[in-house]
C-alpha positions as CSV (number, residue, x, y, z in Angstrom):
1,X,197.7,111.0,152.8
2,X,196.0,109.0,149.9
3,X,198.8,106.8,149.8
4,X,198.4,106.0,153.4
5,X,194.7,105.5,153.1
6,X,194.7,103.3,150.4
7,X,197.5,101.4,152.5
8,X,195.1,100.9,155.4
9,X,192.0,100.1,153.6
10,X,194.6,97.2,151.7
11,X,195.1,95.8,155.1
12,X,191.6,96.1,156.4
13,X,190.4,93.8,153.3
14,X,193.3,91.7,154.2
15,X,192.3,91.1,157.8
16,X,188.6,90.8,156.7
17,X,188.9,88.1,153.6
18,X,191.5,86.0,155.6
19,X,189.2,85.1,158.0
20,X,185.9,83.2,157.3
21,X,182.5,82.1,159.4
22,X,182.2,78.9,160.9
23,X,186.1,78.9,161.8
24,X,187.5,77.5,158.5
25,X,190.0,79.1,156.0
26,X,188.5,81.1,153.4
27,X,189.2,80.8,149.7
28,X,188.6,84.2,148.9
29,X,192.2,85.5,147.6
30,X,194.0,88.0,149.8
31,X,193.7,91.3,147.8
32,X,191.4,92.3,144.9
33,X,194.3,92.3,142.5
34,X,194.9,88.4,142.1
35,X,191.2,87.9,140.9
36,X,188.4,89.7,139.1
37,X,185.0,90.5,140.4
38,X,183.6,87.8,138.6
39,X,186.3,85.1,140.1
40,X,185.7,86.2,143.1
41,X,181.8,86.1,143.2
42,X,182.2,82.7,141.5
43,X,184.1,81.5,145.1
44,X,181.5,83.0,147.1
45,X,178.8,80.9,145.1
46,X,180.9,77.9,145.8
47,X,181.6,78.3,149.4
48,X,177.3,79.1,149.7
49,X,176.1,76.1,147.1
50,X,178.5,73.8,149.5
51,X,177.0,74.8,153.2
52,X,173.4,75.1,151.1
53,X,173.6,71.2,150.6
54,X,174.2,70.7,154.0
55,X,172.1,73.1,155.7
56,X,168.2,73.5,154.8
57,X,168.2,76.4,152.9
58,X,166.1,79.4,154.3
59,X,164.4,82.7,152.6
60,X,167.2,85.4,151.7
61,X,169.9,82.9,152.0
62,X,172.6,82.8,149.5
63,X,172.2,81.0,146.1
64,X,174.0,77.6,145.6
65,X,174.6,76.8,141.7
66,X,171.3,74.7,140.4
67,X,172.6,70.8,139.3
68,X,170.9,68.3,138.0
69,X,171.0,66.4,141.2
70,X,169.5,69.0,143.4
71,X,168.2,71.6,141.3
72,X,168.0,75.2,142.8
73,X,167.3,74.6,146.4
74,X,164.9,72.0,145.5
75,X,162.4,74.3,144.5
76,X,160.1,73.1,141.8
77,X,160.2,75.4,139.1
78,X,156.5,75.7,138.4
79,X,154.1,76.7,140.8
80,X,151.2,73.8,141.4
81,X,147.5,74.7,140.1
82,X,146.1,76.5,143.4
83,X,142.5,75.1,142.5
84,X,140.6,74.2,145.0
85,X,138.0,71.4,144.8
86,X,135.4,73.6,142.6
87,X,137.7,73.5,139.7
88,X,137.3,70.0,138.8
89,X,133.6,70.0,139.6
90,X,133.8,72.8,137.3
91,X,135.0,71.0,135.0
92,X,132.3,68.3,135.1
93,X,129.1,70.1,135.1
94,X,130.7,72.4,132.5
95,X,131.3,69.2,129.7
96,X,127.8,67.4,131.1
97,X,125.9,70.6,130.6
98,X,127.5,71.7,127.2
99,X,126.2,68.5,126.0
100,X,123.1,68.2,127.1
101,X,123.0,71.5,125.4
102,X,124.1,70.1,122.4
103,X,121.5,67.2,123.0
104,X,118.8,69.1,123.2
105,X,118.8,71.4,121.0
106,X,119.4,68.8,118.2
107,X,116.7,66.4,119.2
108,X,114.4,69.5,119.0
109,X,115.5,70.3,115.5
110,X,114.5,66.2,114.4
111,X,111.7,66.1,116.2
112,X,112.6,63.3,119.4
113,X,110.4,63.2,122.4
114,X,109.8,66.5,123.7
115,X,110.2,65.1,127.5
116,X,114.2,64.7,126.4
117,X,114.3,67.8,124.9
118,X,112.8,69.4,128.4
119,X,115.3,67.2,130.5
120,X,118.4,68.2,128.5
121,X,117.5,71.8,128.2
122,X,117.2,71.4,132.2
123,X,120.2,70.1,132.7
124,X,121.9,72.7,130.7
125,X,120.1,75.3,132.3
126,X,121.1,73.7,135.9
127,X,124.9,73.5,134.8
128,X,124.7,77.1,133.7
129,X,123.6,78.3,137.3
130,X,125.6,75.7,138.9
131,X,129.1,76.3,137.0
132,X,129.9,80.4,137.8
133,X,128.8,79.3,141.1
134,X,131.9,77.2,141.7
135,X,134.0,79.2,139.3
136,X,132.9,82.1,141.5
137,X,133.9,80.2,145.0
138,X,137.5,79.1,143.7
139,X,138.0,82.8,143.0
140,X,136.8,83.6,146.5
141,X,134.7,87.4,145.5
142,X,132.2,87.9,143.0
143,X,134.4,91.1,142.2
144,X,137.0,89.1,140.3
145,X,134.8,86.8,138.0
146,X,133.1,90.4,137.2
147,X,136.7,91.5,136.3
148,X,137.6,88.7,134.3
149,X,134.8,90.4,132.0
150,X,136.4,93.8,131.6
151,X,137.9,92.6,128.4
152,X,137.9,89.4,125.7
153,X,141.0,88.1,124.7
154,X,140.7,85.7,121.5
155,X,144.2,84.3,122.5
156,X,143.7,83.6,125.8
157,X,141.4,80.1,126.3
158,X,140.8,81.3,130.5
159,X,139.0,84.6,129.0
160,X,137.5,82.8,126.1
161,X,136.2,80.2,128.2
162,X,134.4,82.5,130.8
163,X,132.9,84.3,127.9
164,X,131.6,80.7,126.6
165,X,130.5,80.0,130.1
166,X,128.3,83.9,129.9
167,X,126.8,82.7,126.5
168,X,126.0,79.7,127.3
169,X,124.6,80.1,130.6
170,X,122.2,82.9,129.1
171,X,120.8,80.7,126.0
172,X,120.7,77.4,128.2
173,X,118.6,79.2,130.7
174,X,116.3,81.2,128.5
175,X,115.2,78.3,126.2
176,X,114.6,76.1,129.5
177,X,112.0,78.7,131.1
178,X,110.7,79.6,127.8
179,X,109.8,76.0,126.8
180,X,108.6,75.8,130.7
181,X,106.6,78.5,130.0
182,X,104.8,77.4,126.6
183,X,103.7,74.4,128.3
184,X,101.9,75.4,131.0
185,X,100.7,78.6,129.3
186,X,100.1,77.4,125.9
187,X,102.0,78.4,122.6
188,X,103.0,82.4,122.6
189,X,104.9,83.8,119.8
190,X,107.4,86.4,121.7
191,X,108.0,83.0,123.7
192,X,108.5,81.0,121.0
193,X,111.5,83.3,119.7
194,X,113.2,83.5,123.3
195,X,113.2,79.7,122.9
196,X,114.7,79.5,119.5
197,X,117.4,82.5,120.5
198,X,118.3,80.7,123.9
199,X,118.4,77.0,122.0
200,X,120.6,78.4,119.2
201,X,122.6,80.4,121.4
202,X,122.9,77.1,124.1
203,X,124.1,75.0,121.2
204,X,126.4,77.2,119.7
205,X,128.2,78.0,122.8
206,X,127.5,74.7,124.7
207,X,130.0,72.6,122.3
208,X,133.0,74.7,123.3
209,X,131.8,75.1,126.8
210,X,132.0,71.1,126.7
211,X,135.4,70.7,126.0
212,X,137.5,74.5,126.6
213,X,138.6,73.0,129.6
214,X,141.0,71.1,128.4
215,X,142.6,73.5,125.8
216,X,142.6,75.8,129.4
217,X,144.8,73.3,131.2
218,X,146.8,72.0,127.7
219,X,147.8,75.6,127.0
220,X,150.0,76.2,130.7
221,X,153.7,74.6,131.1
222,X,153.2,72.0,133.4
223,X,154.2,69.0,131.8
224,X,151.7,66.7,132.4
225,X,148.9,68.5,130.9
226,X,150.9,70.2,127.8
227,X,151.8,66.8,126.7
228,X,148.5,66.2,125.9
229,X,147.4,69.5,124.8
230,X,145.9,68.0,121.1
231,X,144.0,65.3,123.0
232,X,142.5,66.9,126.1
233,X,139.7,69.1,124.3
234,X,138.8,65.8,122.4
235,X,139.0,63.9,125.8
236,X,136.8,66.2,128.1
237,X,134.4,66.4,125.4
238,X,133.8,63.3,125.0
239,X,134.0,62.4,128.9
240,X,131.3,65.1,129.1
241,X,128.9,63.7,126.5
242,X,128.7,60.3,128.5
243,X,128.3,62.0,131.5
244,X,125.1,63.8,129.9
245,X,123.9,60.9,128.1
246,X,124.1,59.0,131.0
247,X,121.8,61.5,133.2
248,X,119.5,61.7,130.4
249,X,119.1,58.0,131.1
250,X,118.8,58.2,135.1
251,X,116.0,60.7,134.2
252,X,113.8,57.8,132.5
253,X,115.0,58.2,128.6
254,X,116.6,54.3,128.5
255,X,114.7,53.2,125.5
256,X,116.5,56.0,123.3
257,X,118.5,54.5,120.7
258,X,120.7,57.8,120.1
259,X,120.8,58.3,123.7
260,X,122.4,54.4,123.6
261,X,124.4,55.1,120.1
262,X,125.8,58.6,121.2
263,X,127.3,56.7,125.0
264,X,128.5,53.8,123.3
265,X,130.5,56.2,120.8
266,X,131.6,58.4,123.7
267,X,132.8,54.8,125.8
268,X,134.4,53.1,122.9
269,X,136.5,56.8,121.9
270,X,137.3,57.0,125.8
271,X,138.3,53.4,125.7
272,X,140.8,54.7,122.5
273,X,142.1,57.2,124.3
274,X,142.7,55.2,127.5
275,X,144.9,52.5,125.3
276,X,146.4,55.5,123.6
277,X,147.4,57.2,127.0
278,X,148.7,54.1,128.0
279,X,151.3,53.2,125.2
280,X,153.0,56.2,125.8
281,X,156.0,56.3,127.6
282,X,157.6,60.0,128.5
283,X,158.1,60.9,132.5
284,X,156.0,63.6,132.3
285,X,153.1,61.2,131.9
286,X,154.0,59.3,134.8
287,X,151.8,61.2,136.9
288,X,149.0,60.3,134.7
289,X,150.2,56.4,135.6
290,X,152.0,56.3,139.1
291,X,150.9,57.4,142.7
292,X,147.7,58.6,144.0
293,X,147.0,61.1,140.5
294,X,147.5,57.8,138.4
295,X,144.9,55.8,140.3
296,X,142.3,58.2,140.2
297,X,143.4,59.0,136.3
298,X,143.1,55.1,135.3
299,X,139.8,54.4,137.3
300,X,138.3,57.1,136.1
301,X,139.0,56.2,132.5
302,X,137.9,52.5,133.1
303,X,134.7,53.9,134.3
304,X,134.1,56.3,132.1
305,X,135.4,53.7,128.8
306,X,135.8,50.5,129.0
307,X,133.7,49.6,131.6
308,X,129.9,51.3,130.1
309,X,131.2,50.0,126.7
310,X,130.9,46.1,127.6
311,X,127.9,47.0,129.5
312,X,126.1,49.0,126.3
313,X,127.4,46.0,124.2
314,X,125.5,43.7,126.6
315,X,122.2,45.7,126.6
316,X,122.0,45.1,122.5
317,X,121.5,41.5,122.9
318,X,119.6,41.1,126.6
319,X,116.3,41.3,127.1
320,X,114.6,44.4,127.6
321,X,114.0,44.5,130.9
322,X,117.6,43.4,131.8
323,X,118.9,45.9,128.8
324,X,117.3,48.4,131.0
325,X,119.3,47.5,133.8
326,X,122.4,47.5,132.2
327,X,122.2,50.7,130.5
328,X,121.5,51.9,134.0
329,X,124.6,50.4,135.3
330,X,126.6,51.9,132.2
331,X,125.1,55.5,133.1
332,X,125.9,55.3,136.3
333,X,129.7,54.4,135.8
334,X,130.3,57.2,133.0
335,X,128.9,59.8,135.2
336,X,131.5,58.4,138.1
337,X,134.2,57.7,135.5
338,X,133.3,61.5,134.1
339,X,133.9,62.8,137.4
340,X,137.3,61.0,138.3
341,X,138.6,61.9,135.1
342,X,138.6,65.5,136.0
343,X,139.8,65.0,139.6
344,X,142.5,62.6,138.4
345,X,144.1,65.0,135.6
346,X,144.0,67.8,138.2
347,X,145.9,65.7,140.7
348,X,148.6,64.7,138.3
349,X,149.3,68.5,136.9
350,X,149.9,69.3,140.8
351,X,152.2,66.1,140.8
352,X,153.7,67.0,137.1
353,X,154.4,70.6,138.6
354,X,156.1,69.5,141.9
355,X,158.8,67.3,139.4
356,X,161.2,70.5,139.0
357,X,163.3,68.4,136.0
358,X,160.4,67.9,134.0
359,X,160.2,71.7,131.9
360,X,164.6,71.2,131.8
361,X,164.2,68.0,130.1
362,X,167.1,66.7,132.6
């Protein structure tokens, strides 16, 4: 009776691998004997990989073998950033208001105009209520930027940069209203020390808050940005140091020479950076170069270098009232070129992410 059993279940495999869908022949041997289990699941991948290439492929649908020409169903390998617009507005009132942090608190400590140490501890203190704001918004509930908080990771730059962003918001804001306070109230001592706390604590957190942005986006896979990973930090800080300086300016402080010196330094290393991004040649940079991301990326960095550079130059040797003018055309495109910079490298991660070749070095 075994015998006989084992004889019919033979010819049922028989009948059943002979035949294959679609009407055509199948390659799959006859009985189990002439091939391993591994052969055989090595014909079925071929018979799947060949009607995948000519049939869109659907969810649950066999696996074709991945190529260099097609890749595994086409499928990019890394998933794009799912940031909504916040996240690069993020990223520009973060570096604008770390440095005007940073501003601040060191014209304080030399003894510059007390009207731009007010405006750059309000800008700081606006950039700290404005940035969880959008942070919070991208996340979509108050309950997960409260959970990001749970813990502190010293390895990780997302949780060390949301603890900068706590820091920072709470010295930035507590040396603004205590200054506000002082002057319209008059010198007060426990004042004056919630001042001094919240300026130290805004300039020791608003450097990093300036520039973790870009060790955040350096630190992931996608090609684009990890390329770059030694430069970004350096980049965004100094894209957010123009973009501070130059709304220092719009606020009335044009006749500062260290507001002129720090935004032609800022314009001249962005201009650097710009030739060195340039000179470059790898394909996962492309994006940075090419299509819609590469637009954004190279107008932003002629705004926010080149561009304010000549126009800084200019002011030295114009008149003053025509300096004036120039400086304000020079703040104006840093805070645009600021802006697009962020926007742009955003745009060409998504684009680096969607090339599936790129982390296979094919």
């Amino acid at each position: 009776m075994a015998i006989a059993g084992r004889d019919v279940r033979d010819k049922s495999a028989k009948e059943i691998n002979t035949e294959a869908p679609m009407g055509k022949p199948s390659s799959l041997p006859a009985t189990s004997d002439q091939f391993t289990r591994e052969q055989r699941l090595e014909v079925i991948r071929q018979e799947a990989g060949q009607k995948a290439l000519s049939q869109p492929a659907t969810a649950g649908a066999a696996f074709p073998q991945a190529s260099p020409e097609n890749g595994y169903y086409q499928i990019p390998l890394l998933k794009e950033p799912p940031w909504t617009w916040e996240i690069p507005l993020y990223f520009f009132v973060g570096g604008a208001a770390g440095a005007a942090a940073v501003i601040g608190a060191i014209a304080d400590y030399t003894g510059a105009d007390r009207k731009l140490v007010r405006d750059a501890r309000w800008i700081a203190a606006a950039g700290s209520v404005i940035s969880p704001a959008l942070l919070i918004s991208d996340l979509g509930r108050s309950e997960r930027f409260l959970a990001m908080l749970r813990v502190f990771k010293w390895r990780s730059p997302m949780s060390v940069g949301v603890w900068t962003l706590v820091g920072f918001s709470s010295g930035a804001t507590a040396a603004a209203f205590a200054g506000h306070l002082q002057d319209r109230y008059g010198p007060s001592l426990p004042l004056r020390v919630v001042e001094n706390a919240g300026q130290a604590a805004s300039l020791a957190f608003g450097l990093p808050f300036s520039n973790y942005t870009g060790v955040l986006i350096g630190a992931t896979t996608i090609p684009a940005w990890n390329r770059n990973v030694g430069n970004l930090p350096l980049h965004f800080g100094a894209s957010g140091l123009s973009a501070a300086v130059g709304i220092l300016e719009l606020l009335g402080h044009r006749k500062s020479r260290a507001l002129q010196a720090l935004g032609l330094g800022a314009a001249i290393f962005e201009t650097l950076e710009g030739f060195r991004l340039e000179s470059r040649f790898h394909e996962s940079l492309e994006p940075l170069k090419r299509g819609p991301s590469g637009w954004i990326t190279r107008t932003g960095g002629a705004l926010a270098g080149p561009l304010p550079a000549l126009l800084r130059a200019a002011s030295l040797f114009s008149e003053r009232e025509h300096s004036q003018r120039l400086r304000t055309m020079a703040a104006w495109s840093s805070i645009a070129g600021s802006l697009l910079t962020r926007i742009g490298w955003i745009a060409a991660g998504r684009a680096s992410a969607r090339n599936w070749k790129l982390p296979l070095e094919i």
